[in-house]
ZADO-1210 file (C-alpha; in nm, 4 decimals, padded with zeros to 6 digits):
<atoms>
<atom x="12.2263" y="13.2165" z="06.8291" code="UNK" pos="1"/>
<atom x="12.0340" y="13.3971" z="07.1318" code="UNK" pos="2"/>
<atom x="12.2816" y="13.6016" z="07.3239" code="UNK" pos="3"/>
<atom x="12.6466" y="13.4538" z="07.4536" code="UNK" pos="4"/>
<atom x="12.6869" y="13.1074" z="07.3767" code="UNK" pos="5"/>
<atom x="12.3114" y="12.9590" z="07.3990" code="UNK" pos="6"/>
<atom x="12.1476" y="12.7873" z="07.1127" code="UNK" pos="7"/>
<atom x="11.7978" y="12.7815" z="07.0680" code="UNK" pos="8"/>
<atom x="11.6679" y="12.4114" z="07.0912" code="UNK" pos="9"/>
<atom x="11.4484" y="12.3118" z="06.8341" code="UNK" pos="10"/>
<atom x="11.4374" y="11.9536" z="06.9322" code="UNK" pos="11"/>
<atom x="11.5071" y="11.6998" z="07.2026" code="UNK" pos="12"/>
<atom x="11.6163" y="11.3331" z="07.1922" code="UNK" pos="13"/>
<atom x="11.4903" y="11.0886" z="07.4340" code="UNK" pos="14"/>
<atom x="11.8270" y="10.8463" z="07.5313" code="UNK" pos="15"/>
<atom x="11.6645" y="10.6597" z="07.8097" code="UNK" pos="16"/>
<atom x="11.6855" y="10.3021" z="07.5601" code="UNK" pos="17"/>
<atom x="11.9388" y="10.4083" z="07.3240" code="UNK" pos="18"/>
<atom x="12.2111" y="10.2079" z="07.5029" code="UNK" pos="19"/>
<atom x="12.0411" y="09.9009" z="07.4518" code="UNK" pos="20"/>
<atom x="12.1099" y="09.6240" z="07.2386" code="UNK" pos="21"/>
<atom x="11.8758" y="09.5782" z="06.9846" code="UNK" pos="22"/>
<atom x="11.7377" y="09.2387" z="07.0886" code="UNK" pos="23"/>
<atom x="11.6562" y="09.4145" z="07.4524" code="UNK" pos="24"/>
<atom x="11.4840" y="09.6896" z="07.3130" code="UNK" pos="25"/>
<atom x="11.2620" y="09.5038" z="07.0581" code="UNK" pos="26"/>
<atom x="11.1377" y="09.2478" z="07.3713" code="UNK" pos="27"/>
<atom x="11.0522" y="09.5767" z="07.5687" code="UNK" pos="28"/>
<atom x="10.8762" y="09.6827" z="07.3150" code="UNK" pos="29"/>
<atom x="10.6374" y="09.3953" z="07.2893" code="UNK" pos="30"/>
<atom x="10.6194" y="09.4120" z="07.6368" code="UNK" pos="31"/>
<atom x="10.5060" y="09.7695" z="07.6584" code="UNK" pos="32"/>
<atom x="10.2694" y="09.7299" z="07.3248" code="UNK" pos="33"/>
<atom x="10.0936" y="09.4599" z="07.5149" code="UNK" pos="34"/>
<atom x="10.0660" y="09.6369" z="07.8615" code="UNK" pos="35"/>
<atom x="09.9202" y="09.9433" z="07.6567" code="UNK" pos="36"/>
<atom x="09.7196" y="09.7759" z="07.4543" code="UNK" pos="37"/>
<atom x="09.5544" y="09.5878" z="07.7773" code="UNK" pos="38"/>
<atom x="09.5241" y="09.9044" z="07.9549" code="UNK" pos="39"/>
<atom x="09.3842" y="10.0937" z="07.7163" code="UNK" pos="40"/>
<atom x="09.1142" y="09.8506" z="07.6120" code="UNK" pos="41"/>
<atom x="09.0244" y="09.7875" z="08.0034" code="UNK" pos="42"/>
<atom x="08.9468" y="10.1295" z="08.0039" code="UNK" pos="43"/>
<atom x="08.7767" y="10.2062" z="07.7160" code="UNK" pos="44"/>
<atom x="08.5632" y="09.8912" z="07.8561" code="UNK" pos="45"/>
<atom x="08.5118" y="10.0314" z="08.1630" code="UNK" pos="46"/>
<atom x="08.3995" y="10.3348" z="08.0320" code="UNK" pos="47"/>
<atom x="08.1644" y="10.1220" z="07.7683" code="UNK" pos="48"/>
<atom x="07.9834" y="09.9382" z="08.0346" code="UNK" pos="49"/>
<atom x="07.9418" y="10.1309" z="08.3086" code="UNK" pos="50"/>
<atom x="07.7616" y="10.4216" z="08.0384" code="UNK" pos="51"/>
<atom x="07.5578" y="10.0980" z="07.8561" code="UNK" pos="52"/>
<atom x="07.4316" y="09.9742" z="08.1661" code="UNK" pos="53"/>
<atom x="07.1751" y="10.1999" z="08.3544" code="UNK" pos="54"/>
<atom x="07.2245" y="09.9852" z="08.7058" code="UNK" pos="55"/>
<atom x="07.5778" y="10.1251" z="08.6725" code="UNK" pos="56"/>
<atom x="07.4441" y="10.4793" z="08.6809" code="UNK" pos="57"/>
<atom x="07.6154" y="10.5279" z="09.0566" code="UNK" pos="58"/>
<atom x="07.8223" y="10.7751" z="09.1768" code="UNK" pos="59"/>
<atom x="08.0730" y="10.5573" z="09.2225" code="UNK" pos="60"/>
<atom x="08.0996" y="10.3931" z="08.8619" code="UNK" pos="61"/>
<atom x="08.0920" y="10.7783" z="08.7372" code="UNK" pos="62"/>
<atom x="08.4060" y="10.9266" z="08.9072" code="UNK" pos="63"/>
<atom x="08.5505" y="10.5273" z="08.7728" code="UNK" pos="64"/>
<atom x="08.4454" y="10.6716" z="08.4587" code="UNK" pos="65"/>
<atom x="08.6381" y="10.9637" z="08.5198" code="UNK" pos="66"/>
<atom x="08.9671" y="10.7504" z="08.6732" code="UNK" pos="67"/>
<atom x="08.9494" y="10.5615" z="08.3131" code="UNK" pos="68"/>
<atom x="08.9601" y="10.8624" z="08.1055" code="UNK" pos="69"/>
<atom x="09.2466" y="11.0074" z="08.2883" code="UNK" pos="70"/>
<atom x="09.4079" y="10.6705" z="08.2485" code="UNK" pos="71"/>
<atom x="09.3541" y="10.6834" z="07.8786" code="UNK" pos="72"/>
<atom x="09.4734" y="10.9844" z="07.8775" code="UNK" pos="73"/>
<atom x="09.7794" y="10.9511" z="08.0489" code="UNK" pos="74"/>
<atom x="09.8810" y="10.6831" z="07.8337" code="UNK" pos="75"/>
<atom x="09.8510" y="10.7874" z="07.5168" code="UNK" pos="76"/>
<atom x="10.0084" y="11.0924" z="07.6378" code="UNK" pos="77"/>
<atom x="10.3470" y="10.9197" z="07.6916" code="UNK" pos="78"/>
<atom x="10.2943" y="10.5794" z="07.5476" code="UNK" pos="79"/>
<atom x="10.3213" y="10.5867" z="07.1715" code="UNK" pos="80"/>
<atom x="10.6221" y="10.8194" z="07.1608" code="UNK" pos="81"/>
<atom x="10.8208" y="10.6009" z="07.3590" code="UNK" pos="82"/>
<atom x="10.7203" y="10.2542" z="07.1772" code="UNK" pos="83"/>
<atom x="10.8236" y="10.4775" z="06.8601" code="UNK" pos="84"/>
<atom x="11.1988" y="10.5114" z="07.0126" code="UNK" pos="85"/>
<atom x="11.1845" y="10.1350" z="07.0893" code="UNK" pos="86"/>
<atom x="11.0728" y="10.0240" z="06.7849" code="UNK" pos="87"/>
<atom x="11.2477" y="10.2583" z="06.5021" code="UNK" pos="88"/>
<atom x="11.4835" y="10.4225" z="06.7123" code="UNK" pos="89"/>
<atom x="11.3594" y="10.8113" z="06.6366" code="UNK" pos="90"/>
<atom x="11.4275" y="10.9420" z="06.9694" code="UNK" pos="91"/>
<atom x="11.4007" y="11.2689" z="06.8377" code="UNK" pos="92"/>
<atom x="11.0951" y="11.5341" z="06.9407" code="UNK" pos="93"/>
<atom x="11.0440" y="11.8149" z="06.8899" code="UNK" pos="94"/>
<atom x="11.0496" y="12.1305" z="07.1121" code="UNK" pos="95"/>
<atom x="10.6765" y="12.1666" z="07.1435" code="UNK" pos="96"/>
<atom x="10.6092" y="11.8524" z="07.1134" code="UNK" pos="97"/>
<atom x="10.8522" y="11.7607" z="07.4180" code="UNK" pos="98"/>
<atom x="10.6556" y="12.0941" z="07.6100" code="UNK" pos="99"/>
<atom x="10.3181" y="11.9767" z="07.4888" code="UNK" pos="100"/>
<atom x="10.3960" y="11.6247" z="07.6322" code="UNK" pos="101"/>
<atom x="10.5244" y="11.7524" z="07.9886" code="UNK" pos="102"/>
<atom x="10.1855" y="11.9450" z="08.0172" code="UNK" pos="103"/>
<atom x="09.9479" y="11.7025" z="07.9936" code="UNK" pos="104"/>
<atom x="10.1568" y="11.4627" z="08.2047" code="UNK" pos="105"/>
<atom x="10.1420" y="11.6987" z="08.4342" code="UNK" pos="106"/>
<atom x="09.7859" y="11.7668" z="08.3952" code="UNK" pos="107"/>
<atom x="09.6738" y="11.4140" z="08.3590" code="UNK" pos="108"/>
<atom x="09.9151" y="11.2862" z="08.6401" code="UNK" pos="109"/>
<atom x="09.7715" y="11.5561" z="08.8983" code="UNK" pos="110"/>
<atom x="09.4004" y="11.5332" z="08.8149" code="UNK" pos="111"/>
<atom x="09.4353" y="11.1678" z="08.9324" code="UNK" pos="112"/>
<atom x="09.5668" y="11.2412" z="09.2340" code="UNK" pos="113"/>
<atom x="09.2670" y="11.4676" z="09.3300" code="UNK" pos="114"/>
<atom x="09.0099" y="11.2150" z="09.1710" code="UNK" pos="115"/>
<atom x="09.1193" y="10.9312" z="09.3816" code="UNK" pos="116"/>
<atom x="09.0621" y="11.2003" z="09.6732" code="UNK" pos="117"/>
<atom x="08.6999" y="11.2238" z="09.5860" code="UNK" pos="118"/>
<atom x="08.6886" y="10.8829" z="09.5290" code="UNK" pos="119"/>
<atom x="08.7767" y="10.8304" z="09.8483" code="UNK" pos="120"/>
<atom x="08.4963" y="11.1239" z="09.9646" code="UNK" pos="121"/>
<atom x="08.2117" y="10.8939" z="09.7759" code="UNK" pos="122"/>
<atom x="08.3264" y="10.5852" z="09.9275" code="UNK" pos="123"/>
<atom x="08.2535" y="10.7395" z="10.2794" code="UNK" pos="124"/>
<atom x="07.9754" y="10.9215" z="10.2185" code="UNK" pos="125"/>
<atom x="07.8236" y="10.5385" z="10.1095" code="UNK" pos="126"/>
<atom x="07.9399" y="10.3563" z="10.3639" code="UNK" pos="127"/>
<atom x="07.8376" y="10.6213" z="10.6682" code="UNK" pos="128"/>
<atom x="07.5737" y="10.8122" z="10.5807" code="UNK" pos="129"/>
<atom x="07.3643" y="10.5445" z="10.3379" code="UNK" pos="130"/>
<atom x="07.0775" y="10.6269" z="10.3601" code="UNK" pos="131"/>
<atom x="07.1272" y="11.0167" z="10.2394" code="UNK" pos="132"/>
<atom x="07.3360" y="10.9027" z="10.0414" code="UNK" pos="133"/>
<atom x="07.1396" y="10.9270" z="09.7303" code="UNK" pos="134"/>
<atom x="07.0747" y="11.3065" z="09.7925" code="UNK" pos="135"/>
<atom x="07.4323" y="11.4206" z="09.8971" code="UNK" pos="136"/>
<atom x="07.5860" y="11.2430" z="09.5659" code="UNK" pos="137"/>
<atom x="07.3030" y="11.3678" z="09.3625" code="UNK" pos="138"/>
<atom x="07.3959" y="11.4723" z="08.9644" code="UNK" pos="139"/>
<atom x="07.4831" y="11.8432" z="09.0455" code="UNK" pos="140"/>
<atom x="07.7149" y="11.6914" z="09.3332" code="UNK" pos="141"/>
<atom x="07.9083" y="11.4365" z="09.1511" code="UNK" pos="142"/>
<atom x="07.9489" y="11.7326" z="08.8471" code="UNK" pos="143"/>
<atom x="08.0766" y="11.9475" z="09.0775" code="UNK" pos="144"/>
<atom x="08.3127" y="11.7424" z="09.2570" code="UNK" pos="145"/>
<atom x="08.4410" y="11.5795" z="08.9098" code="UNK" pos="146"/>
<atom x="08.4993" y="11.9963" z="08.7353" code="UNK" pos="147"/>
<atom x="08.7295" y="12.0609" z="09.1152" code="UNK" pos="148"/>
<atom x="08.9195" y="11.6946" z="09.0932" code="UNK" pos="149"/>
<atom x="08.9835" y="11.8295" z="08.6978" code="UNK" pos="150"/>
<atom x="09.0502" y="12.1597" z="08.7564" code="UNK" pos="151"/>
<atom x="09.3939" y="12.1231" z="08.9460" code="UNK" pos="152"/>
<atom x="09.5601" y="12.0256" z="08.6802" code="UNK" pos="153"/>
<atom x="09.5182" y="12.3105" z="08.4547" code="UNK" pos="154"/>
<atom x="09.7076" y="12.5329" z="08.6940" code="UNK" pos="155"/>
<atom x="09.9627" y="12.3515" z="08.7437" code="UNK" pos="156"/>
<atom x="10.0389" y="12.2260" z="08.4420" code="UNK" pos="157"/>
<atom x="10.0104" y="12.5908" z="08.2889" code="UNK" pos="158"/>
<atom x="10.2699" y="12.7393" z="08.5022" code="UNK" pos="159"/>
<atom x="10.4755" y="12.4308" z="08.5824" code="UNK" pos="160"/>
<atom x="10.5614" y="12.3763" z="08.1588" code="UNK" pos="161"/>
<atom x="10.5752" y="12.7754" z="08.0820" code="UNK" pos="162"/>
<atom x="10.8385" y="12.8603" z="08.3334" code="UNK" pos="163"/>
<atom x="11.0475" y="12.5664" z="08.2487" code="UNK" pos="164"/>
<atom x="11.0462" y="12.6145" z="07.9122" code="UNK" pos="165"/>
<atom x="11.1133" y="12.9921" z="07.9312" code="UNK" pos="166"/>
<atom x="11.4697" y="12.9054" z="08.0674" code="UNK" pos="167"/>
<atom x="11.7389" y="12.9385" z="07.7604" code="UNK" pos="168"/>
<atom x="11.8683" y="12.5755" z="07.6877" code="UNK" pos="169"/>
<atom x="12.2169" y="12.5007" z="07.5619" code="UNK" pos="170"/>
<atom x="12.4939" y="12.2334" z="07.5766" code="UNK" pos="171"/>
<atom x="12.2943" y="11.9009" z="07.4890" code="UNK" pos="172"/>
<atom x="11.9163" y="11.8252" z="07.3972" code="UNK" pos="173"/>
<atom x="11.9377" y="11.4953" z="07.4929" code="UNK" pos="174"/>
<atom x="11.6810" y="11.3933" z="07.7772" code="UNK" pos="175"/>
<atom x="11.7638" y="11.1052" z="07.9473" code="UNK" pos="176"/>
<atom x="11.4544" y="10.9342" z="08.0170" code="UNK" pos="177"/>
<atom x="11.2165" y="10.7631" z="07.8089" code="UNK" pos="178"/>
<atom x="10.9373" y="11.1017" z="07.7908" code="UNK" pos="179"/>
<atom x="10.9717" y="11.4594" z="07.8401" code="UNK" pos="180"/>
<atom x="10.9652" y="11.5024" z="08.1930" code="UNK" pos="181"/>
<atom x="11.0709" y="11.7986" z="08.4404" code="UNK" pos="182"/>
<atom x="11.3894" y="11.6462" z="08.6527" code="UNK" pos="183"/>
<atom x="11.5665" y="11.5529" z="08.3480" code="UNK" pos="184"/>
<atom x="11.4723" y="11.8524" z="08.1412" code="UNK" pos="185"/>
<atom x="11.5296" y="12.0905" z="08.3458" code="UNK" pos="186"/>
<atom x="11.9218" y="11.9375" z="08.3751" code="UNK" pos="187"/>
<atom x="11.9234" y="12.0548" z="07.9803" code="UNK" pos="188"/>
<atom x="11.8878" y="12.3981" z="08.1251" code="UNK" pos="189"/>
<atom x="12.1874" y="12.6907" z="08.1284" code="UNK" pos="190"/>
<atom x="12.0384" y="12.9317" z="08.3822" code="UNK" pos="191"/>
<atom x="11.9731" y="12.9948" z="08.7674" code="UNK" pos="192"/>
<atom x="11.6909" y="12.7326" z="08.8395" code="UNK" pos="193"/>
<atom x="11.6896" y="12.7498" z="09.2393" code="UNK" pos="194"/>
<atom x="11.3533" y="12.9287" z="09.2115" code="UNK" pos="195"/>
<atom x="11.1975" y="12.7266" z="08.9626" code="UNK" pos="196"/>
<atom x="11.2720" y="12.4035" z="09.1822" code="UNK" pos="197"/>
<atom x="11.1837" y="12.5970" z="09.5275" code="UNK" pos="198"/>
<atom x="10.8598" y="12.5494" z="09.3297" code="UNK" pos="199"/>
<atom x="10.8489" y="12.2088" z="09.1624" code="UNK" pos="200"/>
<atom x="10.9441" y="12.0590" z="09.5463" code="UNK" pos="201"/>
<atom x="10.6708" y="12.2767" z="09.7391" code="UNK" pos="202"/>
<atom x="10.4083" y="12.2059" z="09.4522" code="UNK" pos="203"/>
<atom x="10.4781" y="11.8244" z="09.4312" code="UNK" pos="204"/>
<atom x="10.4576" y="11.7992" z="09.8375" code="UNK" pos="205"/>
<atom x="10.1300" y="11.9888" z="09.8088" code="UNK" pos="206"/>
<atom x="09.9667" y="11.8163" z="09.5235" code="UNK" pos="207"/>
<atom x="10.0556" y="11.4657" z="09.6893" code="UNK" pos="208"/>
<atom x="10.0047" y="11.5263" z="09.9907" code="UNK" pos="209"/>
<atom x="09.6894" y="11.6910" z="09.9925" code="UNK" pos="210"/>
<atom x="09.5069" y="11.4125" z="09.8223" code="UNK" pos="211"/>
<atom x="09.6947" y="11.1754" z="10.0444" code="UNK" pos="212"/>
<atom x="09.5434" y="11.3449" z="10.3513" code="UNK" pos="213"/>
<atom x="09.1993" y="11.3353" z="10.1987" code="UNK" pos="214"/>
<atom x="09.2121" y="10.9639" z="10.1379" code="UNK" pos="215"/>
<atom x="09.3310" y="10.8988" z="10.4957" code="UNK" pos="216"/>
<atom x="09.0340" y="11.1124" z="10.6943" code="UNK" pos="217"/>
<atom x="08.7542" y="10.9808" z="10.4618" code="UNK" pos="218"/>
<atom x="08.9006" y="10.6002" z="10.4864" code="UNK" pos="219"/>
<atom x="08.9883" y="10.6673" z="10.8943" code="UNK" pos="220"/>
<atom x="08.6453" y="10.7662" z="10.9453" code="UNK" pos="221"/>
<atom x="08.5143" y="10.4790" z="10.7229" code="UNK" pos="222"/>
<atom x="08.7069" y="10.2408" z="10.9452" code="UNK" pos="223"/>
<atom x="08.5838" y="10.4224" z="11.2382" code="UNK" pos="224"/>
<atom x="08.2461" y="10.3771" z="11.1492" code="UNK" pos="225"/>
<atom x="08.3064" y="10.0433" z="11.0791" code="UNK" pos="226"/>
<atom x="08.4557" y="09.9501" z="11.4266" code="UNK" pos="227"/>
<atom x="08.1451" y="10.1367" z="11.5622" code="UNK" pos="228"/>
<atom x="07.8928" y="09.8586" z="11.4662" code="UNK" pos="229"/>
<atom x="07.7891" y="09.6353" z="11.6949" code="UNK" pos="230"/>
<atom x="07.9070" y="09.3025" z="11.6386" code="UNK" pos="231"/>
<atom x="07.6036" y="09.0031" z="11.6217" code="UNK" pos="232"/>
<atom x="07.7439" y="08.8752" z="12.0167" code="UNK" pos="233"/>
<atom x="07.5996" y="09.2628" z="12.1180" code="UNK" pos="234"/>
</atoms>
């Protein structure tokens, strides 16, 4: 016991396909196996051929790269847990694990975000400016722009997965969704979490929006260039 009637919480159990009749949850999980199997191979191709072949040495087939690895990532991050509560029915993870899994979603899920931004950056810097385009997405540039689309994530995740797991838990540990994630977590929670979700609503706003925004200017001045060119009756 840790003071008044909380327990400490030394696992979770994800519920999210418990209800299910076994039939059900044995056709999801060859339907998941396959979509993650797909995914994860188109990536790991992606990632094969575009570092094989030196004509796909572009800017634009590095931050794909990049996309892919964050894919992978994010997959296996949440993936095999979840075909393991489908297919054996051990819904049961532990603490860390279930705190260790919420960070890198959160890391892997808001790194994409901000790489699609910059994807978005390259695609107009190609399309408007192709001639210097070469030097503006030169080596150092692309490295640079890759480290500050990764480096959101760290942040975030950090503080995002320590304060919510620094609340006391008690009652039930069982998360209803298929992978430890923050809105149904932090229901598990027996303390004032105004604060905490203040937070969580201002940061997720931010951290969508902001790439959103990017994406629009660079492809609204894409299009603008675009409309710009005169057509071939002058």
């Amino acid at each position: 016991m840790a003071g008044g009637n909380w327990t400490r919480v030394e696992e979770f159990f994800l519920m999210s396909f418990s209800s299910l009749p076994t039939e059900i949850q044995s056709l999801l999980f060859l339907t998941f196996l396959i979509i993650y199997l797909v995914t994860l191979m188109g990536n790991s191709l992606i990632i094969l051929v575009t570092l094989a072949d030196p004509m796909l040495h572009s800017p634009m087939y590095f931050f794909l790269r990049n996309l892919s690895f964050l894919e992978i990532g994010f997959n296996l991050v949440i993936v095999p847990k979840m075909l393991g509560t489908l297919l054996a029915w051990d819904t049961a993870i532990s603490f860390l694990g279930c705190a260790t899994q919420m960070y890198f979603s959160f890391f892997f899920g808001v790194d994409e975000c901000f790489l699609l931004a910059t994807m978005a950056y390259d695609r107009y810097v190609a399309i408007c400016s192709p001639l210097h385009y070469p030097v503006i997405m030169n080596q150092r540039t692309r490295a640079k722009l890759a480290l500050a689309s990764w480096f959101p994530g760290f942040p975030v995740a950090t503080v995002q997965t320590t304060w919510l797991f620094s609340f006391p838990f008690c009652g039930t540990n069982k998360v209803n969704h298929f992978f430890c994630d923050s809105p149904p977590v932090l229901r598990l929670v027996c303390a004032d979490t105004a604060l905490f979700e203040i937070y969580a609503i201002v940061g997720t706003v931010l951290i969508v929006m902001t790439p959103c925004l990017l994406i629009l200017c660079s492809y609204t001045r894409i299009a603008a260039a675009i409309l710009k060119i005169p057509s071939a009756k002058g």
